[in-house]
Structure formats: C-alpha cells, structure tokens
C-alpha positions as CSV (number, residue, x, y, z in Angstrom):
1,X,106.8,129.3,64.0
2,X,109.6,128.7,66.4
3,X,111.8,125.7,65.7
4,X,111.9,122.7,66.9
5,X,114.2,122.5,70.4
6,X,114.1,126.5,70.1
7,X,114.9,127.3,73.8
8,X,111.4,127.5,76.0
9,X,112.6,129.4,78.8
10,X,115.3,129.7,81.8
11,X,114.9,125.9,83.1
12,X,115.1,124.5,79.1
13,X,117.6,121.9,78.6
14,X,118.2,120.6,82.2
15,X,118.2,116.9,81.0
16,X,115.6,115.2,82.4
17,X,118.0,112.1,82.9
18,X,120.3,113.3,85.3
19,X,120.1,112.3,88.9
20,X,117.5,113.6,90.6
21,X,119.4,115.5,93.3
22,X,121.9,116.7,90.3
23,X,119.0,118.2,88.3
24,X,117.1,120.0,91.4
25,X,120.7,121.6,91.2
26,X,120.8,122.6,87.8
27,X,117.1,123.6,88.0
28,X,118.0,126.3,90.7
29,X,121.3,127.3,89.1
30,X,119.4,128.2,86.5
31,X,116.6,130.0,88.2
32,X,118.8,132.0,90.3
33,X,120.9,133.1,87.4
34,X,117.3,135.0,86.6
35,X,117.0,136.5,89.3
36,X,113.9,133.7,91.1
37,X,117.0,132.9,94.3
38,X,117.1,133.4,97.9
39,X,119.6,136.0,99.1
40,X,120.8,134.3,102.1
41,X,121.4,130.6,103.2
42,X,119.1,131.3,106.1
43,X,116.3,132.0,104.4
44,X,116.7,128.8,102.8
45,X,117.3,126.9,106.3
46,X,113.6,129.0,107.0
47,X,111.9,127.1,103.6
48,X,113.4,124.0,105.5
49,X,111.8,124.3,108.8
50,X,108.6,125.5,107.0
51,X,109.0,122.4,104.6
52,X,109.6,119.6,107.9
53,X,106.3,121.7,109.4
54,X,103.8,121.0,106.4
55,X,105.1,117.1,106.5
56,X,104.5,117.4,110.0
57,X,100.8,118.4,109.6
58,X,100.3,116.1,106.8
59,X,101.4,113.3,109.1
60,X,99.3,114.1,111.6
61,X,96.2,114.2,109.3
62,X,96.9,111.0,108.0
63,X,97.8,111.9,104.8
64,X,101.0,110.5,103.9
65,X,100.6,110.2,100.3
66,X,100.9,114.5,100.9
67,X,103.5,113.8,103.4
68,X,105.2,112.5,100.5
69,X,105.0,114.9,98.3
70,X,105.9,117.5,101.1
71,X,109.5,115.0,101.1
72,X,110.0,115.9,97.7
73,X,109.8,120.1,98.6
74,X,112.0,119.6,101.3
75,X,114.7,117.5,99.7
76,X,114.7,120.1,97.0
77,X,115.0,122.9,100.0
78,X,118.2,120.7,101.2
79,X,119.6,120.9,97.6
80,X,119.0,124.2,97.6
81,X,120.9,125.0,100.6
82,X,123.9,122.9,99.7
83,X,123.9,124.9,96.6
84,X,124.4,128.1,98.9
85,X,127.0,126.4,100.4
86,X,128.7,125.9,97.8
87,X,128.4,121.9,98.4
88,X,126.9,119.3,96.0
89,X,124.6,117.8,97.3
90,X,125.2,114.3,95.4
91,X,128.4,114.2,97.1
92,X,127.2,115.4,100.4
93,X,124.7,112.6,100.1
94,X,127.1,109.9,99.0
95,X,129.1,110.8,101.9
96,X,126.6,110.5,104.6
97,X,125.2,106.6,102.8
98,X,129.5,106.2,103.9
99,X,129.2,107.3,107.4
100,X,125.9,105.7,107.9
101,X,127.4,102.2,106.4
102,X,130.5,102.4,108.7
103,X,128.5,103.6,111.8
104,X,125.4,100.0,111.2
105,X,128.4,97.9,110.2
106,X,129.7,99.1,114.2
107,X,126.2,98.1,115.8
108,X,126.6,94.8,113.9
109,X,129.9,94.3,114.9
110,X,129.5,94.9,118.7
111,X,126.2,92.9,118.6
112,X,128.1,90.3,116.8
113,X,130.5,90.0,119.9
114,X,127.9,89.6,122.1
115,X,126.6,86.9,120.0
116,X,123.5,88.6,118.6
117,X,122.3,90.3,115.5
118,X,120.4,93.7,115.0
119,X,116.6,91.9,114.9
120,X,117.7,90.3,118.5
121,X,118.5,94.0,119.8
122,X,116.2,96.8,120.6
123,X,116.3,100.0,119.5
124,X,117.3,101.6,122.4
125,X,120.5,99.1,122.1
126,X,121.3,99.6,118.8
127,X,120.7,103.7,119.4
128,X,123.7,103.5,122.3
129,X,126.2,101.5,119.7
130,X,125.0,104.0,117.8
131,X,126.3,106.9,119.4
132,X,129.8,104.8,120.7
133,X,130.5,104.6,117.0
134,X,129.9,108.1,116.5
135,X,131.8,108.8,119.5
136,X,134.5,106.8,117.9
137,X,134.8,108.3,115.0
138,X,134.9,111.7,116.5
139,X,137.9,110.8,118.6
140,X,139.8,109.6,115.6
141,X,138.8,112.0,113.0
C-alpha cells in the first residue's frame, strides 16, 4: 500500500497555491525534465498561432464559454514560450500591467489637457495617444 503523499508521478508536488502563471511554469519544468517538451521555441510560437486559431473559430461559433477555455491553452502556450526564453513569465507579465499603466495614465493625461476624460474620447482618439506615448517612450528608452 503506498503511503500517504508517496510521489504520484512527474507533475506531483507543484503546489496547487502558487500563482497561476508560476505553476503552469513549474508544471512544464517538470514535464520537460521527462522528456513531454518542445525542442524549439518555434514550435512553441506554432501551438500559439494554433491556440489564437481554435479561439478564433470558437468565437465565430458563438461559443465563448469554449473561447474561454481555449484562453486558458493559450496563456499556458505563452508560459511555455517564456519558459524557452529563459523569461518568467510572472515578471514578464508584471512588466507589461507597468507599461500599460504608464502608457493609459498618457491618454488620460493628454485628454485631461484638452479638458476631457477617456469616456468623452473615441477609440480612435484614445488609440493615436496611444501610439504618441508609445512613441515617447521609445525615444527615451
């Protein structure tokens, strides 16, 4: 009778706590230290497009409930390719909610100065101060 907590198998004590973007990264450590790993970041940026493409059709069925679900594969996809990048993908991620928080407090800003807010402006609007802010921060950085 095996005991209790005996190991169960490659994936066994990935805590189920962690983060979720942290444990899909654990989960595939641990696969690919088995062998069950893509060979090639490409072939992992090929599971993405083929991820994006089943939302895509679920979308267009109607089905967003799968749509969903198809979210979920490809955010694991992404994980997996930061992983053969060498990258984290909890500090990719926390970087990017940084540049996107910089680049809408722009649009407000600019709006602001014009004496409007974001529900006053279209999208088209807010898309240009968009790309001036990204601009920006690609001159100084």
């Amino acid at each position: 009778m095996p005991r209790r907590g005996a190991d169960k198998g490659a994936l066994a004590r990935v805590p189920v706590a962690l983060p979720a973007l942290t444990r899909a990264l654990k989960l595939q450590q641990k696969a690919g230290k088995v062998g069950f790993d893509w060979n090639d970041p490409l072939a992992v940026l090929a599971k993405i497009r083929e991820e994006a493409d089943e939302i895509e059709a679920e979308l267009k069925s109607g089905r967003k409930g799968a749509a969903g679900a198809e979210v979920g594969d490809l955010m694991f996809a992404l994980v997996n390719l930061a992983r053969h990048l060498d990258a984290d993908p909890e500090a990719l991620l926390r970087s990017t909610n940084a540049k996107f928080e910089r680049r809408f407090a722009a649009i407000e800003a600019a709006l602001r100065s014009r004496g409007r807010s974001p529900k006053e402006a279209s999208l088209a609007e807010m898309e240009e101060l968009w790309q001036a802010a990204k601009s920006a921060e690609t001159e100084i950085g």
